[in-house]
N, C-alpha and C positions, 0 to 999 in steps of 0.2 A: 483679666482674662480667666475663662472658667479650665478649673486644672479636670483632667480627663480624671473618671474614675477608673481606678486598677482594678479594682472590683471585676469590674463586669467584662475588663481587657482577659484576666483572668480565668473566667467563667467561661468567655465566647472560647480561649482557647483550652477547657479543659472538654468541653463536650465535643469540640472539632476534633480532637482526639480521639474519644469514646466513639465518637462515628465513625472516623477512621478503622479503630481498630476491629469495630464489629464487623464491617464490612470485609475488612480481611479476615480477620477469621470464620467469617459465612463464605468467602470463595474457596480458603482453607479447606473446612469444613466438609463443603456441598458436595462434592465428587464422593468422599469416602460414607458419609451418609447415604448417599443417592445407595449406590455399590451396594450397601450392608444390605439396604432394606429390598433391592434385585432379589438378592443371595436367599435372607432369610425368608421371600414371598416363591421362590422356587424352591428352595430347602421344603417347607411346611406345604404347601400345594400338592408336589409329588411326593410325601409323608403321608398325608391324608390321603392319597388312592388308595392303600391295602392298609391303612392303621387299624382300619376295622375291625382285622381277620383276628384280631390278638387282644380283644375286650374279654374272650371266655379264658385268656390264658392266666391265671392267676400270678404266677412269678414275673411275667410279662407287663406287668400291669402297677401302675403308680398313683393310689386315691382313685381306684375305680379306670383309669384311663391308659392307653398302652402307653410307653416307656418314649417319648421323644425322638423320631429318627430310626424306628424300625420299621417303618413302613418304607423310609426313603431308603434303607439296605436294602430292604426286600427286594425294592425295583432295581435297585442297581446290579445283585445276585441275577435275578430274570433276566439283564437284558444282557450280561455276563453266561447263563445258561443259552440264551436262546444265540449269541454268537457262537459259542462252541458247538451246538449242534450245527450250526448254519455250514461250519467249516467239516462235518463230517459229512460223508459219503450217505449213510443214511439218513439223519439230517436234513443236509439240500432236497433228496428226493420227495420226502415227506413236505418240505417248504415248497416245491413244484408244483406237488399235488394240489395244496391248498391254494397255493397259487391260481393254478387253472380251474379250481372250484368258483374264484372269486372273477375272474375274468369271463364267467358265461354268466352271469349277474347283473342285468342292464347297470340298475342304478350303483348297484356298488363297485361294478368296473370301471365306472369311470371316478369313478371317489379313488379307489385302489390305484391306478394307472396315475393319477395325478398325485397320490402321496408321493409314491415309488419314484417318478421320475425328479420330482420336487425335494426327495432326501435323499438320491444317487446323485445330485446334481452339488449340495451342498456337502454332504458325507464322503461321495463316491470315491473324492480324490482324482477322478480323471482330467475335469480341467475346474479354475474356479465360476462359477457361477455368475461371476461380475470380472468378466474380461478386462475392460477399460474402464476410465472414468473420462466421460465427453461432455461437451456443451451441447444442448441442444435448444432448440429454437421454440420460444414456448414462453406466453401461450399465443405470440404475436410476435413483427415481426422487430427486429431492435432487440430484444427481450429474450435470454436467455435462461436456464437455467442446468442446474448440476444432475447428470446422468449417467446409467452405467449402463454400458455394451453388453446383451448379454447373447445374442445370438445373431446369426443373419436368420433373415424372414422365412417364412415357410414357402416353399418353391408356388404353390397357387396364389400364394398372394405375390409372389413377383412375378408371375404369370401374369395376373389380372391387373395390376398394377403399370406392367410392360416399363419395371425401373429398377433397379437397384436396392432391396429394404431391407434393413435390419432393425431388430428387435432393441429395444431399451429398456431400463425402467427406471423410473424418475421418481425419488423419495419425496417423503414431504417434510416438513420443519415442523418443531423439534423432533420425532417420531418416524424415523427413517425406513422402520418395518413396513410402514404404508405409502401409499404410492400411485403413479399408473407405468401402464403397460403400454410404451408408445409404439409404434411401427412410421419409421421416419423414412425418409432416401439419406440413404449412407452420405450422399454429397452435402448432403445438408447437414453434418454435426463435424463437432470440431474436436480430435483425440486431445489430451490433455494428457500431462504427465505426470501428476499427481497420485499419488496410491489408491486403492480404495480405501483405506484406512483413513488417507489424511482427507477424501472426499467425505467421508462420514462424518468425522470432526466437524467440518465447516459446513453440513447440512446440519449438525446434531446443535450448532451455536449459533446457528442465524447468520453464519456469516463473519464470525466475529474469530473462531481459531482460525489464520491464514496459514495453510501450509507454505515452506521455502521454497522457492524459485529453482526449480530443477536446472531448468535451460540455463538461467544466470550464474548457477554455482557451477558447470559446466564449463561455461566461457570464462569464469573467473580461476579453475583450475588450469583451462590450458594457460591462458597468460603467463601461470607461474609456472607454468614445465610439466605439471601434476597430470595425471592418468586420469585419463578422460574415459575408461573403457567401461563401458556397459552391462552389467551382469543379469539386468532381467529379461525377463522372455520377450520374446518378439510381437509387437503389437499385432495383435488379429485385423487391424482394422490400416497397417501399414501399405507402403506400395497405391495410394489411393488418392485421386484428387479430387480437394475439398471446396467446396465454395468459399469464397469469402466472406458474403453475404446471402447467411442461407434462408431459403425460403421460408416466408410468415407459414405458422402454422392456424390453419382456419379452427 
């Protein structure tokens, strides 16, 4: 009877190893990489807007080139100036003016009116921008996917419509910034409990980080006696009845 070579028992398990361990250290690894090179491609990005101003300034300047990161102060001094005026009395009136300069400007009022309302919405503080995180029905019917509440519908289109509509917007994988812009019948989507946070995760992985079962940690605190109370806001989209099976979307 042929004796097994150790040899090669050896070898199969030194490299199952080496594969192992690369692989954990590439899932280690990949988040704090990904991160750095975000940082340092937005660091250097808004550096180079005004790095320029500081090529004639000689002390400024290292091998002919300005100093690393004076351009990114610069901008951050600016937009540090331009709030401090914003919050003084003459200030805001001078920001009106120009305001209303830009506002009788076909094409740049509507460029203007869509930044303003698009960074008062994320900036503003008044409410978040992504209310819920819902199911909606898409691109067919069975077929779901991950969406966020961001408005109800503009009153002509629930006008014209003669239903119910609110606004969505439905990320894509892995790239969450991009997307569409749905207009559904509110019966038709399903509120979830999930944060937007943990909805981005599980768009941003394919699927693959599951966030925990709100409802079930719930149920599994009252059993044991534990405080079931609620401390976040009240769904927008609350008080509402949902389909169970919501309409195919054509």
């Amino acid at each position: 009877m042929n004796k097994p070579d150790l040899r090669n028992i050896d070898s199969r398990g030194f490299f199952s190893k080496l594969r192992l361990y690369f692989f954990t250290g590439l899932v280690a690894l990949a988040p704090v990489v990904v991160t750095a090179y975000i940082l340092w491609y937005l660091f250097f990005t808004v550096d180079n807007w005004l790095n320029g101003i500081y090529d004639s300034v000689p002390f400024l300047t290292v091998g002919g080139r300005p100093i690393p990161g004076l351009g990114f102060l610069t901008v951050v001094l600016l937009v540090i100036l331009a709030g401090v005026i914003a919050r003084n009395i003459i200030g805001s009136q001078i920001l009106k003016a120009t305001e209303s300069q830009f506002t009788r400007l076909p094409l740049v009022r509507s460029i203007y009116n869509g930044a303003k309302q698009l960074t008062q919405a994320i900036f503003g503080g008044k409410r978040a921008l992504f209310q819920q995180v819902v199911l909606v029905p898409f691109p067919t019917r069975g077929v779901y996917a991950i969406a966020f509440y961001t408005s109800d519908a503009a009153p002509e289109i629930a006008r014209k419509t003669a239903d119910d509509m609110v606004s969505v917007f439905l990320p894509t994988t892995p790239n969450p910034t991009s997307g569409y812009m749905l207009i559904v019948r509110r019966a038709d989507i399903i509120p979830l409990d999930m944060t937007v946070e943990e909805a981005v995760k599980l768009v941003i992985s394919g699927g693959a980080v599951i966030p925990d079962d709100r409802a079930m940690q719930m149920m599994a605190d009252a059993a044991q006696g534990k405080s079931v109370a609620d401390d976040s806001p009240v769904s927008p989209l609350s008080n509402v009845e949902y389909a169970k099976e919501p309409n195919s979307v054509n």
